[in-house]
PDB file of N, CA, C and O in Angstrom, chain B, residues numbered from 101:
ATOM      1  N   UNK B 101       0.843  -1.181   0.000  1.00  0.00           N
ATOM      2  CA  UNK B 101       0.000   0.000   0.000  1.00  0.00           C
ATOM      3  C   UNK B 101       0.886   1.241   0.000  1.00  0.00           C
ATOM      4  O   UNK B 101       1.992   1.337   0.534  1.00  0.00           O
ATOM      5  N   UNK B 102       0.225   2.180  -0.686  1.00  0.00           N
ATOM      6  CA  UNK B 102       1.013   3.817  -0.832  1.00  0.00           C
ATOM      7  C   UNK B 102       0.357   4.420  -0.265  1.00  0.00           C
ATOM      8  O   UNK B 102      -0.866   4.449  -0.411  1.00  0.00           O
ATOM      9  N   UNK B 103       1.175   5.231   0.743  1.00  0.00           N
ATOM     10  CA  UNK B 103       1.031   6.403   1.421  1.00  0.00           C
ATOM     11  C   UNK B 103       1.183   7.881   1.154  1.00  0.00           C
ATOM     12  O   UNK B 103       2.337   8.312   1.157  1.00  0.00           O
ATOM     13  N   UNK B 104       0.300   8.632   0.949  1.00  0.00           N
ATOM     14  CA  UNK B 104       0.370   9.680   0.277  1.00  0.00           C
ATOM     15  C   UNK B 104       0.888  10.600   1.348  1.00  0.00           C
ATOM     16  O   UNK B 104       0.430  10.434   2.479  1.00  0.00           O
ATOM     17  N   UNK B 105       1.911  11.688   1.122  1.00  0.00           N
ATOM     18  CA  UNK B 105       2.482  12.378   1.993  1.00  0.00           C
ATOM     19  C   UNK B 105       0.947  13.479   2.501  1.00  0.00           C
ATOM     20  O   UNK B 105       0.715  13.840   3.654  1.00  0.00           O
ATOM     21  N   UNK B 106       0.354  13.712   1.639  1.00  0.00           N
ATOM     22  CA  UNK B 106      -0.922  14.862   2.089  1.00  0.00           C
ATOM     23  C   UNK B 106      -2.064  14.062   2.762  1.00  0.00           C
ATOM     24  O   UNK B 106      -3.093  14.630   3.126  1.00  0.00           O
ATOM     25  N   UNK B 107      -1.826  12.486   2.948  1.00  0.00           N
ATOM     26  CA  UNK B 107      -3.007  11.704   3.682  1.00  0.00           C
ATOM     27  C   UNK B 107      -1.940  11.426   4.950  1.00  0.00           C
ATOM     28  O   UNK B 107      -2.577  11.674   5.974  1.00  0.00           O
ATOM     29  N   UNK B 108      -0.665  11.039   5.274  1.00  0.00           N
ATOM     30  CA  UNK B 108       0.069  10.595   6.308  1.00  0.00           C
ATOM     31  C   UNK B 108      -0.041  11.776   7.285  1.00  0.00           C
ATOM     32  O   UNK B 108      -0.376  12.913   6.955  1.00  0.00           O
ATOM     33  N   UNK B 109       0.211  11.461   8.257  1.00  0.00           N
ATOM     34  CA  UNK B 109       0.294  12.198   9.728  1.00  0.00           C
ATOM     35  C   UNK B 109       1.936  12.272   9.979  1.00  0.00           C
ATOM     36  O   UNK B 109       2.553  11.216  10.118  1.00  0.00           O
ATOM     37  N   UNK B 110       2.818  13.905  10.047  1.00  0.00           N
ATOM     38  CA  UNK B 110       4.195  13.859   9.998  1.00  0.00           C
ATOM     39  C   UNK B 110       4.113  13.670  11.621  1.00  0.00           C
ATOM     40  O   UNK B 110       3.237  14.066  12.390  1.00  0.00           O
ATOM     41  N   UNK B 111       5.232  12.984  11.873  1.00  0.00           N
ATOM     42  CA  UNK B 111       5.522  13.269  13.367  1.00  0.00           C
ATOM     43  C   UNK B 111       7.286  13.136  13.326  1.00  0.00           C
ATOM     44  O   UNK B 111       7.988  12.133  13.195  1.00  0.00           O
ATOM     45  N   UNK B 112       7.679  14.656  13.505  1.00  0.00           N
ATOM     46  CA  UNK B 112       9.037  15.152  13.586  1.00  0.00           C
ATOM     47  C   UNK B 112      10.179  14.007  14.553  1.00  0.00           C
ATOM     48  O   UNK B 112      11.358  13.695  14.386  1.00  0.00           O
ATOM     49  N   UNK B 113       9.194  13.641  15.530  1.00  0.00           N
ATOM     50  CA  UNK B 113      10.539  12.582  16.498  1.00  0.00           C
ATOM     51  C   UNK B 113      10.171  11.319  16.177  1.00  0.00           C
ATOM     52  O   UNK B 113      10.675  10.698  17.112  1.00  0.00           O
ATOM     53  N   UNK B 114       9.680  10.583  15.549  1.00  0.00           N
ATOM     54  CA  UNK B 114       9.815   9.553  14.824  1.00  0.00           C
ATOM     55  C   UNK B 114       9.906   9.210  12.948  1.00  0.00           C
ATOM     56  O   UNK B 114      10.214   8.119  12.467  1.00  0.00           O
ATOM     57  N   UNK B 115       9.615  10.228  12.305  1.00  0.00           N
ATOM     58  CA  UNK B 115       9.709  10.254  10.788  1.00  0.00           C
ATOM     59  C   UNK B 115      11.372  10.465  10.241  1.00  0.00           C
ATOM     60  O   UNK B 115      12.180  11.374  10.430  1.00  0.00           O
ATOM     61  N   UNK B 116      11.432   9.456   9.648  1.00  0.00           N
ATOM     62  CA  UNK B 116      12.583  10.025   9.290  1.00  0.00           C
ATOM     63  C   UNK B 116      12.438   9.806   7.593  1.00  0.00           C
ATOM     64  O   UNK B 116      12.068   8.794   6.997  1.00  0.00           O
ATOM     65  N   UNK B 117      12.836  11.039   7.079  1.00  0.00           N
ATOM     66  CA  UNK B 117      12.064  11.240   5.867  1.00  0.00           C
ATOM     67  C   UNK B 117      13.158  10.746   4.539  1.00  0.00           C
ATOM     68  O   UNK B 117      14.371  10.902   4.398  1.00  0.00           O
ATOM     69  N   UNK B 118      12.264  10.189   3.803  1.00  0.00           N
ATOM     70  CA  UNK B 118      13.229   9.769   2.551  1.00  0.00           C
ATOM     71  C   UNK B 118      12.828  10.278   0.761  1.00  0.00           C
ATOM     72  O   UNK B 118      13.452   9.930  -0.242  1.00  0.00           O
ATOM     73  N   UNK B 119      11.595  11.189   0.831  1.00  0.00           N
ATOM     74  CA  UNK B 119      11.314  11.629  -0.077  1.00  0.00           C
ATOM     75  C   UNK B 119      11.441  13.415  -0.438  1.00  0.00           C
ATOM     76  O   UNK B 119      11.295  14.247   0.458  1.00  0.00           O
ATOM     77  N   UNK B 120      11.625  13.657  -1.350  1.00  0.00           N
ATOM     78  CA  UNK B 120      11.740  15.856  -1.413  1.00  0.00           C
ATOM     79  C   UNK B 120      10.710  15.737  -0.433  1.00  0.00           C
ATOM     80  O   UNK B 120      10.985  15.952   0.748  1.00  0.00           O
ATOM     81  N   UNK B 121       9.241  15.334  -0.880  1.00  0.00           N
ATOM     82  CA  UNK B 121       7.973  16.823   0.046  1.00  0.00           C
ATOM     83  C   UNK B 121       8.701  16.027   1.719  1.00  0.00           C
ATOM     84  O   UNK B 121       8.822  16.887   2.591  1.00  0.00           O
ATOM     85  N   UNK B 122       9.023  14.989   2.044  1.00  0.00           N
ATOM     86  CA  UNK B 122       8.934  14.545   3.200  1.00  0.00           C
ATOM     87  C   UNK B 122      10.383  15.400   3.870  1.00  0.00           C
ATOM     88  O   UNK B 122      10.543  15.711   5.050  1.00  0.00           O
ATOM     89  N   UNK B 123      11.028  15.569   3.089  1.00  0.00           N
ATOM     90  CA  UNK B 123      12.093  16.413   3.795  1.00  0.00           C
ATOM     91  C   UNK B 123      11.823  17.580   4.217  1.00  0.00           C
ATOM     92  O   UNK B 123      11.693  18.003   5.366  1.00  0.00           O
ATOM     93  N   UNK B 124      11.702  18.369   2.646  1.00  0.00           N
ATOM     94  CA  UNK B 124      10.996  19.585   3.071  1.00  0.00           C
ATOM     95  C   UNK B 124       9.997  20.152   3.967  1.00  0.00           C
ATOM     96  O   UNK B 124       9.956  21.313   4.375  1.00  0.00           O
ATOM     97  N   UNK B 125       9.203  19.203   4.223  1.00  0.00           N
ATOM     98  CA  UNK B 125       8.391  18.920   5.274  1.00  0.00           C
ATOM     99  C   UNK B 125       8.872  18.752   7.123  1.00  0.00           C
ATOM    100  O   UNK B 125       8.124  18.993   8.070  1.00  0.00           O
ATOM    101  N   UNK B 126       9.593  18.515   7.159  1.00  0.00           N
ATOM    102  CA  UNK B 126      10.464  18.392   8.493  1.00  0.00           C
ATOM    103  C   UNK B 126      11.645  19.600   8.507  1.00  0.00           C
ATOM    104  O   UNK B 126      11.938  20.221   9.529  1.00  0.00           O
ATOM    105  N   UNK B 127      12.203  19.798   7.325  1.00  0.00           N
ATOM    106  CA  UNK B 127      12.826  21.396   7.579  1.00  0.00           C
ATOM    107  C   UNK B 127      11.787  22.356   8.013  1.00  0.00           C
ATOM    108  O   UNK B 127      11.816  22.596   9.220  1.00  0.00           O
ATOM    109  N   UNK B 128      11.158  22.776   7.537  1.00  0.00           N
ATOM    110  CA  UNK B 128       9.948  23.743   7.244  1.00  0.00           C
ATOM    111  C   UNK B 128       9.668  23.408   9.261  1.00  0.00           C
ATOM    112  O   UNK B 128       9.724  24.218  10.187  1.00  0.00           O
ATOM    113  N   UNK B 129       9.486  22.464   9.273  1.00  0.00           N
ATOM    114  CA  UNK B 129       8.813  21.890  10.707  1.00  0.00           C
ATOM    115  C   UNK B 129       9.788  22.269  11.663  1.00  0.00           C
ATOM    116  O   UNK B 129       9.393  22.924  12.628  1.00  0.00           O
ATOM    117  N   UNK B 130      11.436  21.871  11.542  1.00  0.00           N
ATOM    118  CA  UNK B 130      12.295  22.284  12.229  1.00  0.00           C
ATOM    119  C   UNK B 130      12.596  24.092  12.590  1.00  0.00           C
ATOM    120  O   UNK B 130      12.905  24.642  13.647  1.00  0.00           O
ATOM    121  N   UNK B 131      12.303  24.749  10.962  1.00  0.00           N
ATOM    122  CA  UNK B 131      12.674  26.413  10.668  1.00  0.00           C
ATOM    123  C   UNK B 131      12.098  26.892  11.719  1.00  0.00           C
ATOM    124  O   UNK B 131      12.549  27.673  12.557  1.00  0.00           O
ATOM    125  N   UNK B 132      10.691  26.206  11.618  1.00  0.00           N
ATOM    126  CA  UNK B 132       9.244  27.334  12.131  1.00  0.00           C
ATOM    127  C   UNK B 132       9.582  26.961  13.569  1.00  0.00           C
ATOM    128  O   UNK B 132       9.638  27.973  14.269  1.00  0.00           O
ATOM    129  N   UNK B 133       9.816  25.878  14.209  1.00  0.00           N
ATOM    130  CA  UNK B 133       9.929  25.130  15.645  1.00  0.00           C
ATOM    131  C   UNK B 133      11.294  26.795  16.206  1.00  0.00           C
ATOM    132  O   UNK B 133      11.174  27.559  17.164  1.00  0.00           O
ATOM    133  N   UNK B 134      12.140  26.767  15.382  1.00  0.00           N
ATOM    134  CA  UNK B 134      13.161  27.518  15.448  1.00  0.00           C
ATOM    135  C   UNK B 134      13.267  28.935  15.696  1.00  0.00           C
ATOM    136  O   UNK B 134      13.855  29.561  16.578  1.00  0.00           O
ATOM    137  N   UNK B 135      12.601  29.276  14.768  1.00  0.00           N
ATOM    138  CA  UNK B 135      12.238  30.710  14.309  1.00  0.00           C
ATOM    139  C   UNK B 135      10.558  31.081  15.659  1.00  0.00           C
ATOM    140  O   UNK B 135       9.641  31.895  15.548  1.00  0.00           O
ATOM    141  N   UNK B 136      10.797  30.246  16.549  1.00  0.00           N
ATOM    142  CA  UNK B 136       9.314  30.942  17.096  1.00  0.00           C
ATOM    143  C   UNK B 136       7.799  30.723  17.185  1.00  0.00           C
ATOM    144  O   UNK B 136       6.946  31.357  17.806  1.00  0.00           O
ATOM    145  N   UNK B 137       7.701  29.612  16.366  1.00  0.00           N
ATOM    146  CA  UNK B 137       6.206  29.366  15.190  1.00  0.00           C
ATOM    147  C   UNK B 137       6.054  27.866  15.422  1.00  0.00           C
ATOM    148  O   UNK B 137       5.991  26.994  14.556  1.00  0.00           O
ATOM    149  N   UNK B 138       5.986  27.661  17.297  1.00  0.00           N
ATOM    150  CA  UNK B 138       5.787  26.570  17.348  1.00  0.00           C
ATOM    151  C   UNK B 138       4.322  25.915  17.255  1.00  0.00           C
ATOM    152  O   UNK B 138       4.156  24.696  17.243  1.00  0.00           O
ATOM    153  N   UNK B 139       3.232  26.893  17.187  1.00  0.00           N
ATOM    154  CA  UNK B 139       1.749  26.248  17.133  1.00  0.00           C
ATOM    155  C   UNK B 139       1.892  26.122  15.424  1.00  0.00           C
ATOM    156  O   UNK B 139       1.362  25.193  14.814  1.00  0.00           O
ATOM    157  N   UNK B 140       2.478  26.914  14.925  1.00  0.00           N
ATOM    158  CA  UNK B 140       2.232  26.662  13.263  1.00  0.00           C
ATOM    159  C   UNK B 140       2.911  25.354  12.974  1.00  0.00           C
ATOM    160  O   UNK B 140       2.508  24.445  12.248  1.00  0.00           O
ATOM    161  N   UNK B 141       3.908  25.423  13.609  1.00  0.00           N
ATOM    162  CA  UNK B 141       4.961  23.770  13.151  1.00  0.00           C
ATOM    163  C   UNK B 141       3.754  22.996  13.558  1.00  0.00           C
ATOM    164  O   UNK B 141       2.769  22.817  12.842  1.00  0.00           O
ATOM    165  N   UNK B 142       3.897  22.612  14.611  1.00  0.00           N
ATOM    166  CA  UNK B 142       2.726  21.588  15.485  1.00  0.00           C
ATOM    167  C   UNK B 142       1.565  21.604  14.455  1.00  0.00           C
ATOM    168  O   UNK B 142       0.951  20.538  14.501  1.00  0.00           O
ATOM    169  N   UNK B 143       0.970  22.651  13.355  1.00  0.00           N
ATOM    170  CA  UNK B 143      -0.183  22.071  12.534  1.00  0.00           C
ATOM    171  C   UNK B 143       0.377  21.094  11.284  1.00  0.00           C
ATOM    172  O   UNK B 143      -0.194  20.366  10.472  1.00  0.00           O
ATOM    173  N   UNK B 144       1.539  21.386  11.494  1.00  0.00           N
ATOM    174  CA  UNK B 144       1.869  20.645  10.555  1.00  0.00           C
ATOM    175  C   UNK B 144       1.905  18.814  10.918  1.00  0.00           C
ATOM    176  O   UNK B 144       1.721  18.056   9.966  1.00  0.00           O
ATOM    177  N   UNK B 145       2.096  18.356  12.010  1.00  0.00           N
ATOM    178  CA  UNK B 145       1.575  17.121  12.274  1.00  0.00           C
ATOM    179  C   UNK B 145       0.268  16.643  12.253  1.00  0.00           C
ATOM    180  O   UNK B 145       0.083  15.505  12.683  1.00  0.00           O
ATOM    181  N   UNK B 146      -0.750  17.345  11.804  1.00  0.00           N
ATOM    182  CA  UNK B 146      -2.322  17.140  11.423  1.00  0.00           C
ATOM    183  C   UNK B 146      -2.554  16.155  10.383  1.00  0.00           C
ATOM    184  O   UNK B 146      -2.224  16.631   9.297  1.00  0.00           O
ATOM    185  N   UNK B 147      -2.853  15.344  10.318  1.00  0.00           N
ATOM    186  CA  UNK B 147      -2.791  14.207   9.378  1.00  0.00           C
ATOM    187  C   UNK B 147      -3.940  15.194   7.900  1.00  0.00           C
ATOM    188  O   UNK B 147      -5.149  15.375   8.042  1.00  0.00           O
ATOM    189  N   UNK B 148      -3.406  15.504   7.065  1.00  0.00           N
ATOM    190  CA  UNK B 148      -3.635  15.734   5.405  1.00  0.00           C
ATOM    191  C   UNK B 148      -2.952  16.799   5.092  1.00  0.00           C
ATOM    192  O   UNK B 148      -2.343  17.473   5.922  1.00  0.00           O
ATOM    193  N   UNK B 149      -3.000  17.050   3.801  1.00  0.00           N
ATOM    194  CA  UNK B 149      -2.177  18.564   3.541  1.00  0.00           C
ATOM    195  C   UNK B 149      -0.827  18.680   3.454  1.00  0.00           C
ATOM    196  O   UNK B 149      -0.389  19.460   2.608  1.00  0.00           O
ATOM    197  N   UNK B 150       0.155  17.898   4.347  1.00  0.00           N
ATOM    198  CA  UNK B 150       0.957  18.695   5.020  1.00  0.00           C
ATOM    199  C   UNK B 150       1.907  19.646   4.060  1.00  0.00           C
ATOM    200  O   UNK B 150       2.539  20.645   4.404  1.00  0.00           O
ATOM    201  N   UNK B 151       1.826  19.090   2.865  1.00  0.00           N
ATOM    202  CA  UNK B 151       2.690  19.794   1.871  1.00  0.00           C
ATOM    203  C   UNK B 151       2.424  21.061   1.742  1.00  0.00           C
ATOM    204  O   UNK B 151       3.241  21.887   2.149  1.00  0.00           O
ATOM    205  N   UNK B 152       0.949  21.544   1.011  1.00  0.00           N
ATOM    206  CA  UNK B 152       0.300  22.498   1.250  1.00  0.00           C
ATOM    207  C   UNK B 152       0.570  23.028   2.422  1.00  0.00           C
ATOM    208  O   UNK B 152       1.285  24.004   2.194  1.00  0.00           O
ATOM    209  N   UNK B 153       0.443  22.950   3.219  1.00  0.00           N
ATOM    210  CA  UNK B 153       0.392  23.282   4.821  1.00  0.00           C
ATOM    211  C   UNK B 153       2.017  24.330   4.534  1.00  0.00           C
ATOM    212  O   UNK B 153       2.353  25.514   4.493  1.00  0.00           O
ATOM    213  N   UNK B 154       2.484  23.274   4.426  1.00  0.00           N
ATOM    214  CA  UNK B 154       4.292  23.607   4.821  1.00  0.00           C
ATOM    215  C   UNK B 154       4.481  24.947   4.062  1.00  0.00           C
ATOM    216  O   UNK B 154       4.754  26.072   4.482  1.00  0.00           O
ATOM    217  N   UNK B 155       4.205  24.380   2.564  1.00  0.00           N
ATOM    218  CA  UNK B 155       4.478  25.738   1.429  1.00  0.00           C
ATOM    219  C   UNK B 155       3.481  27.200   2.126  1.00  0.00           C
ATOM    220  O   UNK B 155       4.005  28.309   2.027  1.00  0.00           O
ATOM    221  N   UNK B 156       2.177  27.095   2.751  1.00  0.00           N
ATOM    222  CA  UNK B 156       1.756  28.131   3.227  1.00  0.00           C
ATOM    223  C   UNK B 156       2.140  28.643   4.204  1.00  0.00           C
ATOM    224  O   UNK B 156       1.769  29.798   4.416  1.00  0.00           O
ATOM    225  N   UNK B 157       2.847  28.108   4.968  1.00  0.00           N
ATOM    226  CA  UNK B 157       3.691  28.520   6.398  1.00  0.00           C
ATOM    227  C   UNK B 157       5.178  29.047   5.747  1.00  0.00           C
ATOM    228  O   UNK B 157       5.785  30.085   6.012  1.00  0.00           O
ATOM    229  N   UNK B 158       5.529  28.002   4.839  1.00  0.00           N
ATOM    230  CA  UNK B 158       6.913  28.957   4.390  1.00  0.00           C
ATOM    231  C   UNK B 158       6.553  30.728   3.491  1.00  0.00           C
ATOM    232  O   UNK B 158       7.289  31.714   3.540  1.00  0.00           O
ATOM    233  N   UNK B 159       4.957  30.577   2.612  1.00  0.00           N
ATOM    234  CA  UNK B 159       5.127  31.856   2.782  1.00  0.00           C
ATOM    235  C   UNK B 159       5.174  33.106   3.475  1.00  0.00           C
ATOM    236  O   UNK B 159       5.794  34.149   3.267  1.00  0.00           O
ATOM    237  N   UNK B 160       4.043  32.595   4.697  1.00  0.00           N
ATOM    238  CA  UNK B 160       3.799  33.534   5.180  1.00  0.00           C
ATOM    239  C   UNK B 160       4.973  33.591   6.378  1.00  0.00           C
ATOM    240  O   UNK B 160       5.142  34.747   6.766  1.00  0.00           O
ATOM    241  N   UNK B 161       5.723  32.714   6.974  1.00  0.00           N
ATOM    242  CA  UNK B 161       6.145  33.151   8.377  1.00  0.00           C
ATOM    243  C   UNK B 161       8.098  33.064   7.765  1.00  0.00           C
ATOM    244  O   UNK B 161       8.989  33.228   8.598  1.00  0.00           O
ATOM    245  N   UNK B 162       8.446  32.780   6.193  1.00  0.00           N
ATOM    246  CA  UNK B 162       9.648  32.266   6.376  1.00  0.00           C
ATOM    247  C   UNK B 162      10.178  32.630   4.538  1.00  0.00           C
ATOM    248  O   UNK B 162      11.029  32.019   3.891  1.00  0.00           O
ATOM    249  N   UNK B 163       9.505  33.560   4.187  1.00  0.00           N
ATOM    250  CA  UNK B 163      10.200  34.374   3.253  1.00  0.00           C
ATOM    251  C   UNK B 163      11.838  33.826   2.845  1.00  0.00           C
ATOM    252  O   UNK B 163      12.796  33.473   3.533  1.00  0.00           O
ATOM    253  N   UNK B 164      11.625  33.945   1.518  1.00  0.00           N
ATOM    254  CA  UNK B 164      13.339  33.607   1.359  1.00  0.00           C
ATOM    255  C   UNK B 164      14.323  32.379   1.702  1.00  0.00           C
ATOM    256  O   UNK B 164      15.441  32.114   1.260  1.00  0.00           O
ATOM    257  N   UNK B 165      13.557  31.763   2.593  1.00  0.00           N
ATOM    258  CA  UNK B 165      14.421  30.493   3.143  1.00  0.00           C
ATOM    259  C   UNK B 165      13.797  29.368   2.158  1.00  0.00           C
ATOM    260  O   UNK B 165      12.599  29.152   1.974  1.00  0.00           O
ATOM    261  N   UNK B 166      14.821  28.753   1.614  1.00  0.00           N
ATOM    262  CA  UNK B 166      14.748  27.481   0.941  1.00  0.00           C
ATOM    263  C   UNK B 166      15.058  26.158   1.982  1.00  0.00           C
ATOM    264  O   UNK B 166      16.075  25.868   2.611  1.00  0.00           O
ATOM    265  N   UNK B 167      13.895  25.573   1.896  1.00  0.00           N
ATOM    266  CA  UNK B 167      14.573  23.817   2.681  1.00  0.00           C
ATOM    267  C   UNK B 167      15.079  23.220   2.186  1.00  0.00           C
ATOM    268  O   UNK B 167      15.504  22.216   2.758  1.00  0.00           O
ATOM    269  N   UNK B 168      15.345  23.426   0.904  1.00  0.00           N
ATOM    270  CA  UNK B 168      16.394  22.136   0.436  1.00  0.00           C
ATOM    271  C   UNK B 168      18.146  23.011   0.431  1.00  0.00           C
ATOM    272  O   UNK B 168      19.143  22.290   0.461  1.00  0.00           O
ATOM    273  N   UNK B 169      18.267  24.217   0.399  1.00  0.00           N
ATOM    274  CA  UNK B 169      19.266  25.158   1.305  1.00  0.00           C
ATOM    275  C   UNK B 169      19.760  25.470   2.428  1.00  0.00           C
ATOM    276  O   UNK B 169      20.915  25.522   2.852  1.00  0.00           O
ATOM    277  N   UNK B 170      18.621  25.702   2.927  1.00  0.00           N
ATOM    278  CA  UNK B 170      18.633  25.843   3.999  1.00  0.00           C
ATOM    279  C   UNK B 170      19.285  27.683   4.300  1.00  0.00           C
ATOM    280  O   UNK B 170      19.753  28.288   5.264  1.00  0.00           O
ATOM    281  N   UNK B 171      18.963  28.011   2.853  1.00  0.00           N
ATOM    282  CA  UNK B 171      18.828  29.473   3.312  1.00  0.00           C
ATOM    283  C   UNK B 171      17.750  30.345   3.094  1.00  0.00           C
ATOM    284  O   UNK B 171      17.790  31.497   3.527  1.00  0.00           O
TER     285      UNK B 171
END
């Protein structure tokens, strides 16, 4: 069975990610945890979306920073 990253539930201390959205997905999770934006990270463990989710949190709270950079 396939697991779709926008149907799975991320959980940062046990996922360890092996696909782009699944990475990007745990940077984004780590930035925001980082940067201050810990209820926004935390929506990001909501089981659907999370891709969506991530890309809307990187616009609004994280301008300019690339996750696969990490700048």
């Amino acid at each position: 069975m396939t697991v779709s990253m926008d149907s799975a539930a991320f959980d940062p201390e046990t996922d360890e990610g092996c696909s782009l959205a699944h990475i990007t997905i745990k940077r984004t999770y780590d930035k925001l945890q980082e940067e201050g934006y810990e209820d926004e990270a935390e929506s990001l463990r909501e089981p659907g979306g999370q891709r969506q989710k991530a890309l809307k949190l990187r616009k609004e709270h994280l301008q300019g920073w690339d996750p696969l950079n990490g700048d």
